[in-house]
C-alpha positions as CSV (number, residue, x, y, z in Angstrom):
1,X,-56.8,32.7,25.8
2,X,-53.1,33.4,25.9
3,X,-51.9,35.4,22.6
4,X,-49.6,33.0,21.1
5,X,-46.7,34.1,18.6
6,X,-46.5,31.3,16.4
7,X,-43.7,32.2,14.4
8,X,-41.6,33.0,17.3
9,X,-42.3,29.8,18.8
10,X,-41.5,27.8,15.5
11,X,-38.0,29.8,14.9
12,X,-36.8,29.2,18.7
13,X,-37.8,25.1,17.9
14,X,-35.7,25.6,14.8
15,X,-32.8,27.0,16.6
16,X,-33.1,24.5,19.1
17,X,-33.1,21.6,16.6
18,X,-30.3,23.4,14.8
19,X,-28.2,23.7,18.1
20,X,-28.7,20.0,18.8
21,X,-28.0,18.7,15.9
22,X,-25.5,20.7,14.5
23,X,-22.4,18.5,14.4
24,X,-24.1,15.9,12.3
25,X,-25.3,18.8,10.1
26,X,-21.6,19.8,9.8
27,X,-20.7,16.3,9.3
28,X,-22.9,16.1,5.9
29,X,-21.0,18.3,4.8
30,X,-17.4,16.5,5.7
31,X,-19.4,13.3,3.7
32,X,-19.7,15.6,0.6
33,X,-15.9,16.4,0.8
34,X,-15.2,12.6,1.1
35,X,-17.5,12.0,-1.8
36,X,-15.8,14.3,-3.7
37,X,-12.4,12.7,-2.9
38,X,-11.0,15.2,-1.3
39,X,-10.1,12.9,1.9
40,X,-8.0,15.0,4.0
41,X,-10.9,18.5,3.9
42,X,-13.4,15.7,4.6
43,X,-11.3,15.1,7.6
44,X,-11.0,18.6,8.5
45,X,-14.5,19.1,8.3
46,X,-15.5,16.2,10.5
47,X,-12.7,17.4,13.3
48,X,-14.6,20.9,13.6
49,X,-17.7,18.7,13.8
50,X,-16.5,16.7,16.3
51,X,-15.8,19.5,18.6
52,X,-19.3,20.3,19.3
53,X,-19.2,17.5,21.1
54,X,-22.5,15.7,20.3
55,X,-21.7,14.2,16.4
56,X,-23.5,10.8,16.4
57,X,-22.2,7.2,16.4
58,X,-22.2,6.3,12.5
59,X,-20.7,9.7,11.8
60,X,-17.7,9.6,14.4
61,X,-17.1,5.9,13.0
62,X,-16.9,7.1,9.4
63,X,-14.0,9.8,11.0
64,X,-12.0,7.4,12.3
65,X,-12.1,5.2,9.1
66,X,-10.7,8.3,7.3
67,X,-8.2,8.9,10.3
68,X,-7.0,5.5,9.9
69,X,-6.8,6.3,6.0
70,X,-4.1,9.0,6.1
71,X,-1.9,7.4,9.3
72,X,-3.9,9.2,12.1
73,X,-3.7,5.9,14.4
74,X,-3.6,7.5,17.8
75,X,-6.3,10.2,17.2
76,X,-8.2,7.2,15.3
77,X,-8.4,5.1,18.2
78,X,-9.7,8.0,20.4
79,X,-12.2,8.6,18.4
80,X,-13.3,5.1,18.1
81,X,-12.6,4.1,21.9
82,X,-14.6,7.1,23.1
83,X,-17.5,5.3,20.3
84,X,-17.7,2.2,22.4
85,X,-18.1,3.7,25.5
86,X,-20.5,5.7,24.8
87,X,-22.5,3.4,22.6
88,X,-26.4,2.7,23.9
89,X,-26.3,0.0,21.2
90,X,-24.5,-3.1,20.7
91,X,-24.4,-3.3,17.0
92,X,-23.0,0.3,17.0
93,X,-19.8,-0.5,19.4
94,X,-19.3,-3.9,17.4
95,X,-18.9,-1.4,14.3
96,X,-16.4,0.5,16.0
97,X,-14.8,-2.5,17.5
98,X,-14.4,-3.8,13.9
99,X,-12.6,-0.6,12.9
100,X,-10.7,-0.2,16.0
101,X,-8.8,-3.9,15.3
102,X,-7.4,-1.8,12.0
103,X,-5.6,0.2,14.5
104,X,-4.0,-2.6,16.4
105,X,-2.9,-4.4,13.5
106,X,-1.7,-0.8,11.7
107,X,0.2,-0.6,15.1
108,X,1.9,-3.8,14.4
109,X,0.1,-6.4,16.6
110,X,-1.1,-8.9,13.9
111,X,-1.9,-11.1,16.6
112,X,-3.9,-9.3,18.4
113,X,-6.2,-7.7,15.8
114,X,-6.7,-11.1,15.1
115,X,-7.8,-11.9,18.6
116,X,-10.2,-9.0,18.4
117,X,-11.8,-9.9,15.3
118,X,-12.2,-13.6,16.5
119,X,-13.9,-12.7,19.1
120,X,-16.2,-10.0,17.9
121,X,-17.1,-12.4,14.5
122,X,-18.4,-14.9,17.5
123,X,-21.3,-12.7,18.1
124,X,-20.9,-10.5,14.7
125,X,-21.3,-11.2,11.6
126,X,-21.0,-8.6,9.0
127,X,-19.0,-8.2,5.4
128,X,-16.9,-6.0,7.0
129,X,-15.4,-8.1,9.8
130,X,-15.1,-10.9,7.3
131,X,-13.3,-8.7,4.9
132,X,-10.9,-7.6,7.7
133,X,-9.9,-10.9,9.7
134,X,-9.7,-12.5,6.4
135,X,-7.2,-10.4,4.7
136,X,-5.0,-10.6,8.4
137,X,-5.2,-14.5,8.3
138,X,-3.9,-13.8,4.5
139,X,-1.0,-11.5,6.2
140,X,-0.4,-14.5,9.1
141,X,0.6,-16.4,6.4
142,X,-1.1,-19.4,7.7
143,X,-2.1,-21.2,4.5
144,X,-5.3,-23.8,5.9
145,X,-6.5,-21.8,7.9
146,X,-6.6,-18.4,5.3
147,X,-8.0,-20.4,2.9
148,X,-11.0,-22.2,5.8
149,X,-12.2,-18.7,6.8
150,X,-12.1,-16.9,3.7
151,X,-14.6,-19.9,1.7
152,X,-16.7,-19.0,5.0
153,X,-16.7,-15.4,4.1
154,X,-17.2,-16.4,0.1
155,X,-20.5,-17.7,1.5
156,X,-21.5,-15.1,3.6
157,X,-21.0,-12.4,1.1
158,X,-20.0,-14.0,-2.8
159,X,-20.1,-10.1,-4.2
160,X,-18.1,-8.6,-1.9
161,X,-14.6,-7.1,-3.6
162,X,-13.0,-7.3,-0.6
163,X,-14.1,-10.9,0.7
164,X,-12.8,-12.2,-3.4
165,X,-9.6,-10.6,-3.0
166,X,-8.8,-12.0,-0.3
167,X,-10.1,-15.5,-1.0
168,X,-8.0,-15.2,-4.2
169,X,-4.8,-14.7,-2.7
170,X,-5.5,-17.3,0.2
171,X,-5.8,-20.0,-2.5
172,X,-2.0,-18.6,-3.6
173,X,-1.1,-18.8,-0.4
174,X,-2.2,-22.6,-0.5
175,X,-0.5,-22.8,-4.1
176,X,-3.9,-23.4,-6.2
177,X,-3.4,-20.7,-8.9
178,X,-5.7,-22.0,-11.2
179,X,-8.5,-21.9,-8.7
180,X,-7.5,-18.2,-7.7
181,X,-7.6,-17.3,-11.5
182,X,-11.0,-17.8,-11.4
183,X,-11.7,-15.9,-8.1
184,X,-9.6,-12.9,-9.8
185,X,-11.9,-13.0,-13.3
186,X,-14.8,-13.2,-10.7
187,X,-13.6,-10.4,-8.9
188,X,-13.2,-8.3,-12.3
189,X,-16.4,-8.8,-13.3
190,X,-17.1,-6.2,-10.7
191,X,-14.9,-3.4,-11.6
192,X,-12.7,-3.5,-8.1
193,X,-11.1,-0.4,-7.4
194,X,-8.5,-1.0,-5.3
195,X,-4.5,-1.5,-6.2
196,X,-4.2,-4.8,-4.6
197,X,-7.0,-6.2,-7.1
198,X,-4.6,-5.2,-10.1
199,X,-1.4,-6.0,-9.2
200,X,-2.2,-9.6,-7.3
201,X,-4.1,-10.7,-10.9
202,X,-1.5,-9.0,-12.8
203,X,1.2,-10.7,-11.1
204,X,-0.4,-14.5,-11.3
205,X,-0.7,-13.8,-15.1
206,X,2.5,-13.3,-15.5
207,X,3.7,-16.3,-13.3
208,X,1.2,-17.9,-15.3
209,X,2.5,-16.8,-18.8
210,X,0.1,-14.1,-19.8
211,X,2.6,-11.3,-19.6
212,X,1.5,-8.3,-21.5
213,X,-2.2,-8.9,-20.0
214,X,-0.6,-8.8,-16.4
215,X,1.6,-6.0,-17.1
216,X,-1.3,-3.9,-18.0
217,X,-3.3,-4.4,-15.5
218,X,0.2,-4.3,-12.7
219,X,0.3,-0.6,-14.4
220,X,-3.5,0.1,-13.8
221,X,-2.4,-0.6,-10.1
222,X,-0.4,2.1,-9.7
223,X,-3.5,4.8,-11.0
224,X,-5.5,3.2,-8.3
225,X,-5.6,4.8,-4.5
226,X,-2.9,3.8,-1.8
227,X,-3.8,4.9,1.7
228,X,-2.3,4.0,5.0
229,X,-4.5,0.6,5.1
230,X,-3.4,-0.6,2.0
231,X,-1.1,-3.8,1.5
232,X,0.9,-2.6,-0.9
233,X,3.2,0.0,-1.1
234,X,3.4,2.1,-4.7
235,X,7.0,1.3,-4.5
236,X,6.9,-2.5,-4.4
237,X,4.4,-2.0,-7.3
238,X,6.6,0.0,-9.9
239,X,9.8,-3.0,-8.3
240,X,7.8,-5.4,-9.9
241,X,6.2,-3.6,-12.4
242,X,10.1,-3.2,-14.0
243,X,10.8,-6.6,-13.6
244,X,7.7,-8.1,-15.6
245,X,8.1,-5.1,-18.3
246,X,11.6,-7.1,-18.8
247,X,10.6,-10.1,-19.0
């Protein structure tokens, strides 16, 4: 009977293991970053991942998100392209899909990330492609239709942030400020924290005579996070901020 060495055997497994899997190990440690907000070292951390050249899927998605985050359109597109080509499962290129439509319409080409959405939402369904086809029917400007899709999404996901924003300012869009008032107190129920939350309630409060509550919270928009894929510029929000503040 062969004289085995056991522990030799386990460590060369364990390097093996480590070899294979050693971008994704990396890449826990780029979600740490992220976690800790420090965006553009989670970044850094998943590029040096990425260069091993065999970081999974999920983790190569997450990347490009953060690309797209920080203005990184071109190399966020690669990264998500090369995601659906190499994808063994639908669900996973869908995902990728979904994020890649941020790209087009961050390019400029409303139309078309509109297109893409449609037709991916025909086959799937998820919070995340209702959030992002309904806030770009909200930027069409297109009041019916805005305010069709995004009662849709209500229903598919009622909890969603995202989804109540956007159903909030589609009924502005349609004029029913009353019925987005509600949607916005909805909305705050669940602590959003993103700066278009703050300054669309704000500003409706102050149309709607409630100044010094919509001031406040138009001035808790600005200590929120503005990133490449938000609507809103910090600039636009301190224009209007000095306005109301004057009223």
């Amino acid at each position: 009977m062969p004289n085995l060495n056991y522990p030799l055997i386990i460590l060369i497994i364990g390097l093996v293991y480590l070899a294979a899997k050693r971008a994704d190990i990396v890449a826990r440690i780029a979600h740490f970053h992220y976690a800790r907000g420090n965006t553009q070292k989670s970044i850094n951390t998943f590029a040096f991942a990425n260069k091993f050249g065999n970081m999974n899927a999920n983790n190569k998605i997450v990347y490009g998100y953060l690309l797209l985050r920080v203005g990184e359109i071109n190399t966020a597109a690669k990264v998500l392209n090369l995601v659906i080509l190499q994808a063994k499962k639908p669900p996973v290129a869908n995902r990728a899909k979904a994020m890649l439509a941020l790209t087009t319409w961050k390019r400029g080409d409303l139309d078309d990330a509109i297109e893409s959405l449609e037709s991916l939402i025909e086959s799937y369904r998820t919070t995340n492609v209702y959030q992002n086809l309904g806030l770009m029917y909200v930027l069409k400007g297109e009041p019916k239709r805005a305010l069709e899709f995004n009662l849709e999404a209500a229903e598919f996901n009622d909890s969603d942030k995202i989804i109540l924003d956007n159903l909030a300012e589609a009924y502005l869009l349609n004029g029913e400020r009353e019925k987005a008032k509600e949607v916005y107190e909805k909305l705050f129920t669940l602590s959003p924290h993103f700066p278009e939350a703050f300054f669309g309630y704000g500003k409706l409060l102050v149309e709607l005579g409630e100044t010094e509550r919509g001031v406040e919270l138009i001035r808790e928009a600005l200590d929120k996070p503005f990133t490449f894929l938000s609507v809103l510029t910090r600039e636009k929000v301190e224009r209007y901020l000095e306005w109301a503040e004057g009223q």
